[in-house]
C-alpha positions in Angstrom: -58.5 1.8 -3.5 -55.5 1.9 -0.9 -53.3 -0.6 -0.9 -53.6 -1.5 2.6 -57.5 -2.0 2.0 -56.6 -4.4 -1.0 -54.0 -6.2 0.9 -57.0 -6.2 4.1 -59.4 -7.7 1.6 -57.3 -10.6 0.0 -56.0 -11.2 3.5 -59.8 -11.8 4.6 -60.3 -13.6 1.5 -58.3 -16.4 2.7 -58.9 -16.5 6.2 -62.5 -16.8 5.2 -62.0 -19.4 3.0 -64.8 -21.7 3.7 -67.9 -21.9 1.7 -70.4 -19.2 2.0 -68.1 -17.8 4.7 -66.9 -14.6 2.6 -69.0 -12.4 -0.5 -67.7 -8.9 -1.5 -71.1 -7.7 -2.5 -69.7 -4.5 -4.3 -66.9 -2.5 -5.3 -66.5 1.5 -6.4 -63.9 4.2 -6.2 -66.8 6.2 -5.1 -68.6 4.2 -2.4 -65.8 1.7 -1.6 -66.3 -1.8 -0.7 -69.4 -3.5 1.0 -68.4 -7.5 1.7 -70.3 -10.0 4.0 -68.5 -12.9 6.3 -70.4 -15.4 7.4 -69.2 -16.9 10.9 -69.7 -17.7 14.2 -69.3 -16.7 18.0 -69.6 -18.9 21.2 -72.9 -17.1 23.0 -75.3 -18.6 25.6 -74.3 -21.7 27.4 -71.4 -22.5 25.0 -73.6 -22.7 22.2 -72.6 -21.2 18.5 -74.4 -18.1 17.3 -74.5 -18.0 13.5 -73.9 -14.4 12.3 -73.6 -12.5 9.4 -71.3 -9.9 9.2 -71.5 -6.7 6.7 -68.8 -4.4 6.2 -69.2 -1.2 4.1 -65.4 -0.1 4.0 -65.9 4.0 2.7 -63.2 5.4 0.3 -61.2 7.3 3.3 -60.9 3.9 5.6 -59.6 3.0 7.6 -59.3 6.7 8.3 -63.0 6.8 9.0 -65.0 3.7 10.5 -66.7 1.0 8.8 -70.5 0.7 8.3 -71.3 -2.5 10.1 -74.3 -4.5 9.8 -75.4 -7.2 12.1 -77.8 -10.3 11.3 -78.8 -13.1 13.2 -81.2 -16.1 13.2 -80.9 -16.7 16.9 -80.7 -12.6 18.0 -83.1 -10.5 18.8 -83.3 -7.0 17.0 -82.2 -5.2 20.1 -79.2 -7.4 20.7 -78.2 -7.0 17.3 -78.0 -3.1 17.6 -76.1 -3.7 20.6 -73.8 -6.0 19.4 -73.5 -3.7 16.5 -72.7 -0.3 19.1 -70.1 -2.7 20.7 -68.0 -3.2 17.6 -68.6 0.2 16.8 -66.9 1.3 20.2 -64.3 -1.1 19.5 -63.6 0.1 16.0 -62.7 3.4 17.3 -60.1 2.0 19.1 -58.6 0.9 16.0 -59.0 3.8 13.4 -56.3 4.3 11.0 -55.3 0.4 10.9 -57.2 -2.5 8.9 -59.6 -3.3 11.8 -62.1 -5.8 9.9 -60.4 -9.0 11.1 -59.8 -7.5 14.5 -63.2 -6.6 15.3 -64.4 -10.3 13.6 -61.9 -12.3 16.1 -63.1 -9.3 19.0 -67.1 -10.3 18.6 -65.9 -14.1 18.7 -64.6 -13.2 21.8 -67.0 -11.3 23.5 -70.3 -12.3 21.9 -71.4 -14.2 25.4 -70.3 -11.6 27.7 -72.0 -8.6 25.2 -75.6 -10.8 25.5 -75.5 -11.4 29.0 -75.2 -7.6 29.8 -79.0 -6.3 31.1 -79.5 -3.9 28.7 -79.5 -6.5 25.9 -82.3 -8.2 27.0 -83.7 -11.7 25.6 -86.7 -11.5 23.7 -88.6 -13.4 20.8 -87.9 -11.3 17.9 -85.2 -12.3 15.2 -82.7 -9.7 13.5 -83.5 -10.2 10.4 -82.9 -6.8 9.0 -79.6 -4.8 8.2 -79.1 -1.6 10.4 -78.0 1.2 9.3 -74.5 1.5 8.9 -72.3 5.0 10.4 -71.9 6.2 6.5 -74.8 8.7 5.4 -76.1 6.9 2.1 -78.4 9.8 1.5 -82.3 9.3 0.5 -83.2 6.3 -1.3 -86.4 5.8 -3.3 -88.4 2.8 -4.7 -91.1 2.3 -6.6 -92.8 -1.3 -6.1 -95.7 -1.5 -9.2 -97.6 -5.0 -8.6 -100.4 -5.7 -11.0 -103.6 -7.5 -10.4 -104.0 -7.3 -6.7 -106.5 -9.5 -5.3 -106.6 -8.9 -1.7 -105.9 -5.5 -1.2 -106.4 -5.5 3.2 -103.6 -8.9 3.0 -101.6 -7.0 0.8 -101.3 -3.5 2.8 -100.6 -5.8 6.1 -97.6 -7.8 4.1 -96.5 -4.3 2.9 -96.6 -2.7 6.2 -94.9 -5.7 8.4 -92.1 -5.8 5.6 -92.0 -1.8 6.3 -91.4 -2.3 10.1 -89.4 -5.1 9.6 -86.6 -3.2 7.6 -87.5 0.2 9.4 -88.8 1.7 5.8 -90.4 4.6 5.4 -92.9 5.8 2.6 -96.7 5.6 0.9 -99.0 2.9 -0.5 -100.3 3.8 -3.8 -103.3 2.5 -5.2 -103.4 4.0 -9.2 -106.8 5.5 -10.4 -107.9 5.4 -7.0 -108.7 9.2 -5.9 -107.0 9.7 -2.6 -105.3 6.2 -2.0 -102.8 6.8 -0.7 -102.2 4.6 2.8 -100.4 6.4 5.8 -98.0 3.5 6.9 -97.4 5.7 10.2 -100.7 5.8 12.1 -100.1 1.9 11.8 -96.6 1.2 11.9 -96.2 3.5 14.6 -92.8 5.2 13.2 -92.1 8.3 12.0 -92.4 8.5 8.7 -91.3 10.4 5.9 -93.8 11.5 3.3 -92.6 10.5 -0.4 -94.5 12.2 -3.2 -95.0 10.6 -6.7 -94.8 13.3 -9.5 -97.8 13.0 -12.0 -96.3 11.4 -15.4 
């Protein structure tokens, strides 16, 4: 890691000093370094909007931008992708210079004025979910096994709302069930990409 990005790091460390308010979440010469701030910006009517920050700093920053995530209790899923495109936009401004504390103090600043463009909208449905950062993490797989499933029709809908949720794609598979396999899409409405299961 570059010795500006460590000196970044331990000088976010003790600005975010409070509890709760700062978690590197992990570290690797290959990946680089994914941390989370907790904090808050002044939004509607002067009220504070709790948000959680995600940072995924990639081996060649600040050469390259960060993967930001957005979450929030009180934001809807669209405004959190927009707040999320306007730090982006902002970051570029700042490339090839620590930019993580800048673009923090920036959304503090601008939160208000970011939600009370049109486009952002105010709806009912919370961000609960992580958006996909700008690096290319490639194709992940999982394999959920859960024995003795009761209620099979309650499970698929939990399965598929959790799917939509997080923007997941992939298969139900019921085991020694001949053709059990459950198309999330024609539910879900999203495109999805077929996974296959190899026969052990």
């Amino acid at each position: 890691m570059a010795e500006p990005v460590q000196e970044e790091l331990s000088a976010l460390a003790a600005i975010f000093c409070g509890p709760h308010e700062w978690e590197v979440l992990s570290r690797s010469e290959t990946d680089g370094t994914v941390f989370r701030i907790h904090t808050k910006a002044e939004g509607f009517m002067d009220a504070d909007i709790p948000l959680e920050l995600v940072f995924h700093l990639p081996v060649n920053y600040p050469s390259c931008l960060p993967g930001i995530s957005i979450n929030s209790e009180q934001l809807t899923r669209a405004q959190c992708v927009t707040v999320k495109e306007k730090l982006l936009e902002q970051a570029e401004s700042l490339l090839s210079e620590p930019m993580v504390h800048e673009l923090v103090l920036w959304i503090q600043q601008n939160l208000r004025h970011i939600l009370n463009q049109p486009e952002t909208g105010s709806g009912y449905e919370k961000c609960t979910f992580s958006t996909s950062t700008t690096v290319d993490d490639g194709l992940w797989i999982t394999l959920l096994h859960l024995d003795h499933m009761r209620a099979k029709t309650k499970y698929v809908k939990t399965v598929e709302k959790w799917a939509s949720d997080l923007r997941l794609t992939g298969r139900l598979m019921f085991m020694g069930v001949l053709d059990s396999s459950e198309n999330l899409q024609s539910r879900c409405g999203l495109k999805w990409k077929e996974m296959q299961r190899e026969n052990d």
